[in-house]
MISEPA-144447 format. One line per 10 residues: number of its first residue (from 1); their letters; for each residue x, y, z of C-alpha. Coordinates in nm, 4 decimals. Example, Ala and Ser with C-alpha at 12.3 -4.5 7.8 and 13.67 -1.06 7.14 Angstrom:
1> AS> 1.2300/-0.4500/0.7800 ~ 1.3670/-0.1060/0.7140
This chain:
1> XXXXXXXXXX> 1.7722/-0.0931/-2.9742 ~ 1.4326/-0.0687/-3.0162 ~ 1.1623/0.0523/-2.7696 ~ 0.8843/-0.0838/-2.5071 ~ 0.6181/0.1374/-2.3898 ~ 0.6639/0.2555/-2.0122 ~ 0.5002/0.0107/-1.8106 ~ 0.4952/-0.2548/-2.0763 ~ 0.3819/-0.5688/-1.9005 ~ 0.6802/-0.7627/-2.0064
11> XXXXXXXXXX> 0.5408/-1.1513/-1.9552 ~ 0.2670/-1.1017/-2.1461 ~ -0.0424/-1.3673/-2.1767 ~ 0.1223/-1.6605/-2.4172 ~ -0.0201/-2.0167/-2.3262 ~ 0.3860/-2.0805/-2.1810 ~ 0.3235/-1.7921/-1.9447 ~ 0.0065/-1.9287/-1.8210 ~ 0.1808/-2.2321/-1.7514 ~ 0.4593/-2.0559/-1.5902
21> XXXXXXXXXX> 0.2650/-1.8694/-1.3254 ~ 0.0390/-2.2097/-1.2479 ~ 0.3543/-2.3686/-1.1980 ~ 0.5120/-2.0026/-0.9796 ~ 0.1970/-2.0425/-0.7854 ~ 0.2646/-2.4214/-0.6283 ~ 0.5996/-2.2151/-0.4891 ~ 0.4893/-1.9079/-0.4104 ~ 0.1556/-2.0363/-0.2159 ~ 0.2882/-2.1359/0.1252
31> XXXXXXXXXX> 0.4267/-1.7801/0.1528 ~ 0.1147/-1.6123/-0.0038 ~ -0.1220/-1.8600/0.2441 ~ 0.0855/-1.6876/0.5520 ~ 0.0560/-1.3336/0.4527 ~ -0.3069/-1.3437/0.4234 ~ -0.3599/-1.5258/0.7206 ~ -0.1795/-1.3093/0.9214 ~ -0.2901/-0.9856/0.7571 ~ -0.6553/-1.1303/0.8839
41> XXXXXXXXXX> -0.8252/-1.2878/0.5467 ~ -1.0710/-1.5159/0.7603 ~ -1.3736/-1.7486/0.6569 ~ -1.7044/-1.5950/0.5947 ~ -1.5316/-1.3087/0.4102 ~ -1.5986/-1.1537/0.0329 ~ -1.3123/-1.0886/-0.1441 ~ -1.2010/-0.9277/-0.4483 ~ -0.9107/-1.0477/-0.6010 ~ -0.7105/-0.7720/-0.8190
51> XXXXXXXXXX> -0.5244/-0.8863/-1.1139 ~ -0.6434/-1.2790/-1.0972 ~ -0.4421/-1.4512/-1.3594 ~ -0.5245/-1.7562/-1.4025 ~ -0.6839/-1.7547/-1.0312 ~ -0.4145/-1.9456/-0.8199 ~ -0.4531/-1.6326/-0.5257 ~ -0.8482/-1.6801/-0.5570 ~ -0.8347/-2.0279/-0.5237 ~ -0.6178/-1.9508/-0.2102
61> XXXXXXXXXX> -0.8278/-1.7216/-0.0953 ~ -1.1737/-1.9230/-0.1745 ~ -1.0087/-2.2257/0.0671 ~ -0.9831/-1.9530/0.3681 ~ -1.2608/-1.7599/0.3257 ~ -1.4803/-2.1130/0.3118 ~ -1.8141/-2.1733/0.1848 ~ -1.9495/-1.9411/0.3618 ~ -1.7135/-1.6349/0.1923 ~ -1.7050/-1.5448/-0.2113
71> XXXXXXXXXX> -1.4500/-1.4560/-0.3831 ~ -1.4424/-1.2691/-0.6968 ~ -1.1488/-1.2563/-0.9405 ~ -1.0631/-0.9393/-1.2011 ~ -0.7846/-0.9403/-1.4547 ~ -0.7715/-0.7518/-1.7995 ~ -0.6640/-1.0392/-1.9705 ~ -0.9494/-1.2802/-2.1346 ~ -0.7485/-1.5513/-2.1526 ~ -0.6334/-1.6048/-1.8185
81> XXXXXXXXXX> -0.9860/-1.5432/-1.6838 ~ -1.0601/-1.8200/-1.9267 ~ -0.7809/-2.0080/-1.8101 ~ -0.8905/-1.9213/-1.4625 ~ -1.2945/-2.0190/-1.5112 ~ -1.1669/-2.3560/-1.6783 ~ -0.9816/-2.4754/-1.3656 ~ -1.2544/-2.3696/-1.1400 ~ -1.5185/-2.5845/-1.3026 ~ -1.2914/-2.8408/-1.2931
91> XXXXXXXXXX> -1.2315/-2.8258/-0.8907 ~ -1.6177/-2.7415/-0.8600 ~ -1.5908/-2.4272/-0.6617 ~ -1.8669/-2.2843/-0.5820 ~ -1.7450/-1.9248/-0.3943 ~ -1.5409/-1.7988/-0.6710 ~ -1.6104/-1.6307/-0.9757 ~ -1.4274/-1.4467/-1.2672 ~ -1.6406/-1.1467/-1.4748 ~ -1.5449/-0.9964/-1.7673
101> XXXXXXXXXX> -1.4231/-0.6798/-1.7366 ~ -1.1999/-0.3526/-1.6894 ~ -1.1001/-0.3991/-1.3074 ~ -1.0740/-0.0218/-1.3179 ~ -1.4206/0.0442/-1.4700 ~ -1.6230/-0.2549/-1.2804 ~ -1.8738/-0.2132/-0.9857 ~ -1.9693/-0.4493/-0.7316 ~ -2.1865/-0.4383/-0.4841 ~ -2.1838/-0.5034/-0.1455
111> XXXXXXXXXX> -1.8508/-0.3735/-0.0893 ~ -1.5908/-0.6533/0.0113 ~ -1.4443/-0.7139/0.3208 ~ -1.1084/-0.7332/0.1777 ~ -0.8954/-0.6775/-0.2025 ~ -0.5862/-0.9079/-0.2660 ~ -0.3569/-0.9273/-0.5232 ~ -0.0058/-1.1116/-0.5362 ~ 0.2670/-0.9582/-0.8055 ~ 0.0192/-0.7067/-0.9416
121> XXXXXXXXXX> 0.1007/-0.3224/-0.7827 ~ 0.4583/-0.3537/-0.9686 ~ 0.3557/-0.3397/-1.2792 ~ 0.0942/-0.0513/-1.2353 ~ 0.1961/0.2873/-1.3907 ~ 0.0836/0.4521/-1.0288 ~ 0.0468/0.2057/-0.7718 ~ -0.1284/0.4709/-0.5092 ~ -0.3480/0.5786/-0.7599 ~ -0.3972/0.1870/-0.8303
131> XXXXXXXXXX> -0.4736/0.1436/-0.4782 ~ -0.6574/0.4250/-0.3885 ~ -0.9312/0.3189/-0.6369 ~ -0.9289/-0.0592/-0.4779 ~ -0.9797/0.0713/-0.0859 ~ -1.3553/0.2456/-0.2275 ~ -1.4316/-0.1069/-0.2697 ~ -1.3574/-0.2227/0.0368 ~ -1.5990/-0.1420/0.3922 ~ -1.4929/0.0359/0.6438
141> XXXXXXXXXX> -1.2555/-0.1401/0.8366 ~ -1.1891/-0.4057/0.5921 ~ -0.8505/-0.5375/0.4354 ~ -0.6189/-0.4415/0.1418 ~ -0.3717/-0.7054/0.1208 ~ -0.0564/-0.7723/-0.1983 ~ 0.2044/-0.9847/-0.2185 ~ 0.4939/-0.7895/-0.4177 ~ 0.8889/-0.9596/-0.4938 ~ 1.1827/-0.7305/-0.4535
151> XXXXXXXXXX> 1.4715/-0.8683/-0.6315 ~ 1.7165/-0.6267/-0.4531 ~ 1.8616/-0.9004/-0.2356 ~ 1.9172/-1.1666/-0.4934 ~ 2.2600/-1.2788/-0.5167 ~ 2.5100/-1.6237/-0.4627 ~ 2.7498/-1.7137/-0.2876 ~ 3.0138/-1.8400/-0.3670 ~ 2.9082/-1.6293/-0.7530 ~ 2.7342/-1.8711/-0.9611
161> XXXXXXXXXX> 2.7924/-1.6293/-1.2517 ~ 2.4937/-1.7800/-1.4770 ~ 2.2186/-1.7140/-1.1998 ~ 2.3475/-1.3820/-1.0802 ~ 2.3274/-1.3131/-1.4877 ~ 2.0118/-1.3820/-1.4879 ~ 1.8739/-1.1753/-1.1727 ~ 2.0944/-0.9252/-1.3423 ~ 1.8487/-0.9734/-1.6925 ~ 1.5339/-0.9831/-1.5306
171> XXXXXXXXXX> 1.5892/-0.6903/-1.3200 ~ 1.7441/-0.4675/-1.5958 ~ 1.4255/-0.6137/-1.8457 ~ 1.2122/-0.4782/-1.5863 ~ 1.3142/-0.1335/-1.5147 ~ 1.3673/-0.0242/-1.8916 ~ 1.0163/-0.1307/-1.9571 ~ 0.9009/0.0528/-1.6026 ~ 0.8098/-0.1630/-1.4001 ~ 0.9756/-0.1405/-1.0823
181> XXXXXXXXXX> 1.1183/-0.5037/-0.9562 ~ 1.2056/-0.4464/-0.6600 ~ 0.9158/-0.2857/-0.4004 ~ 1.0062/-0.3535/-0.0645 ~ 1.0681/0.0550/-0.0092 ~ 0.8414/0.1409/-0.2751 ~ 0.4948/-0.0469/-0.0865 ~ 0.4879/0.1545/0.1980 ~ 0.4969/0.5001/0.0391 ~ 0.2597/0.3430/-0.2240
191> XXXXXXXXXX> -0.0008/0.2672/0.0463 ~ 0.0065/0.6255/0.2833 ~ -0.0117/0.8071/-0.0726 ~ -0.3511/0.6159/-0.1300 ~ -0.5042/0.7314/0.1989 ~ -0.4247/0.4394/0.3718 ~ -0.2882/0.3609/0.7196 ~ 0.1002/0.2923/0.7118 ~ 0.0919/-0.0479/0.6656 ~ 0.2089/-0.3798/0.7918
201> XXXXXXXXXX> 0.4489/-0.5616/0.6210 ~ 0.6558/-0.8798/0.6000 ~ 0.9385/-1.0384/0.4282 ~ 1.0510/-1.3990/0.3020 ~ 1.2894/-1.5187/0.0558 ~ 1.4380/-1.8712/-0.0735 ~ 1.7901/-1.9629/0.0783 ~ 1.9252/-2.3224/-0.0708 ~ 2.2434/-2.4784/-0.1294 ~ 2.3303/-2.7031/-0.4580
211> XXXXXXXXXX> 2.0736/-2.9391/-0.5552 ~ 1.8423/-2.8098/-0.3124 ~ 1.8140/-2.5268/-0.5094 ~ 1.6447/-2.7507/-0.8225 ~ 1.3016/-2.6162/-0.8076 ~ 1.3829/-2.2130/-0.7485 ~ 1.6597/-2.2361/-1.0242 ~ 1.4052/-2.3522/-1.2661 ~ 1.1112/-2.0873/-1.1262 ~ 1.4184/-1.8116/-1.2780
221> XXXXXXXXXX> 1.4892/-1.9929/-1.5976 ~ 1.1007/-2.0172/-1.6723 ~ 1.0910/-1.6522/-1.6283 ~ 1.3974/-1.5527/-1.7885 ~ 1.2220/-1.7578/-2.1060 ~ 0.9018/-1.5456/-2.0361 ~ 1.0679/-1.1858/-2.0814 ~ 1.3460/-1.3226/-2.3519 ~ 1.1045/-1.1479/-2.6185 ~ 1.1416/-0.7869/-2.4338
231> XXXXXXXXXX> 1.4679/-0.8989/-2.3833 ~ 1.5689/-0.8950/-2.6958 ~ 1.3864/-0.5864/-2.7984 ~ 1.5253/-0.4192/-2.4753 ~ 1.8916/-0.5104/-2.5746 ~ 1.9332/-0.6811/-2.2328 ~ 2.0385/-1.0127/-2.4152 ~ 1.9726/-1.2061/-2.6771 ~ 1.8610/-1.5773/-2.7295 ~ 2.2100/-1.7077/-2.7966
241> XXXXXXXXXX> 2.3253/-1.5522/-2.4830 ~ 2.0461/-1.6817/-2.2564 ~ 2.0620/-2.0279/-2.4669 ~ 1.6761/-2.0722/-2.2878 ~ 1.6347/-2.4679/-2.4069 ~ 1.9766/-2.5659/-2.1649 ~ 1.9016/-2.2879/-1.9088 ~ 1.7715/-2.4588/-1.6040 ~ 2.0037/-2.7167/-1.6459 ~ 2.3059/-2.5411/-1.6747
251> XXXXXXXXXX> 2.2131/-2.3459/-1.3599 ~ 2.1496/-2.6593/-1.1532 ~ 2.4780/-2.8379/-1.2779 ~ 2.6671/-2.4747/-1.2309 ~ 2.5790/-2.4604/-0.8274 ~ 2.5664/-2.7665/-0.7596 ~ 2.9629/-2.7634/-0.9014 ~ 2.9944/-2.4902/-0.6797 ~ 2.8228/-2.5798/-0.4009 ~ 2.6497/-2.1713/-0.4022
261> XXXXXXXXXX> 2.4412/-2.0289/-0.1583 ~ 2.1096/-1.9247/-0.3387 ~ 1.8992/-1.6422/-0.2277 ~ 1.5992/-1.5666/-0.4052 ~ 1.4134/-1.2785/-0.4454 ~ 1.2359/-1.1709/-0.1451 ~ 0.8771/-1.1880/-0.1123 ~ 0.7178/-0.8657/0.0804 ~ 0.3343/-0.9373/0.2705 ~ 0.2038/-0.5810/0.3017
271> XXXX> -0.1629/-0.5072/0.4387 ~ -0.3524/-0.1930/0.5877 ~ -0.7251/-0.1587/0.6845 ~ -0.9342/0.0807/0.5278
């Protein structure tokens, strides 16, 4: 078996992967729109948005915040803040922006009213430390909001062995390359260690039932054929097992047989003020 460094980020930066989180994004957004309404992300607002991607959260948060708000987006990856700058230009926004840059080693002034991130504190090696360093960026009184999974509750019913195999893959592929999957218990800790107020927090998840299940059960096969590669290396599975080209497919044809109950990861909203 060979080895991954601790804290490996196991999707890596491929072209496919970009694709995959633009596509995560169009499902994930109604959820992520909620928990940053709620948490208080309002127009006229400058925000700095931690671990951008390929900017789907900034975009998000650019459409709430208005014209009258900025937001800036950080990631360590040069591609997807290429990826990121591209679609941008191409929607013509004019309150968001992506620098080059170490997020850790960047400064920015004014301080922002509020720093966001969506599936970015799981894969940091400390996240108090992480966020610790993101609340001296925000005012007094201002926001620090994430949007974390936690595929704890993940399961079928009746067992549509292929999907629970594959929550069963990603989850294992996570924690032996250290990052920590499922956060729900994890966030608040995470926050209070940082100096921060205990925090608010919320919870969603996908339920569905045989074909209405389409579009979540190919969100998990996309991302089982992101961390195949660590996979592999991890000695979670290998190709032949996962069979990736026939993956979505065989899970839609397996619970729709079945007629399974689908749950999803959940999806935890957590937010303090500084």
């Amino acid at each position: 078996m060979s080895s991954v460094h601790p804290h490996s980020y196991v999707l890596g930066h491929s072209e496919r992967e970009l694709e995959r989180l633009s596509a995560q994004a169009r499902f994930l957004e109604p959820i992520t729109r909620q928990f940053l309404r709620e948490a208080g992300i309002v127009p006229g607002m400058r925000v700095l948005d931690f671990g951008s991607g390929v900017g789907d959260v900034a975009f998000l948060a650019a459409e709430l915040v208005g014209d009258t708000g900025e937001v800036v987006g950080v990631d360590r990856a040069p591609a997807a803040l290429a990826a990121a700058r591209k679609r941008s230009d191409a929607r013509s926004l004019r309150n968001v922006s992506f620098p080059d840059g170490d997020p850790a080693e960047m400064a920015f002034e004014p301080q922002f009213d509020a720093v966001v991130g969506r599936y970015v504190l799981l894969f940091q090696d400390d996240p108090s430390a992480t966020l610790r360093k993101l609340a001296l960026r925000v005012r007094p009184g201002g926001l620090v909001v994430f949007h974390e999974p936690d595929w704890g509750s993940a399961r079928s019913f009746p067992p549509g062995p292929t999907y629970d195999r594959c929550c069963q893959w990603i989850t294992e592929t996570f924690r032996l390359a250290g990052n920590d999957s499922n956060m729900a218990c994890k966030l608040p800790a995470a926050f209070v260690g940082a100096g921060l107020p205990a925090p608010s927090m919320r919870m969603q998840t996908f339920i569905g039932i045989g074909a209405g299940c389409t579009v979540f059960l190919q969100a998990v096969a996309d991302l089982v054929g992101s961390v195949l590669p660590t996979m592999e290396q991890l000695g979670v599975a290998t190709a032949a097992e996962v069979e990736p080209a026939t993956l979505a497919e065989r899970l839609r044809l397996e619970v729709t047989a079945t007629d399974s109950v689908i749950i999803g990861r959940s999806e935890i909203g957590v937010w303090s003020r500084v």
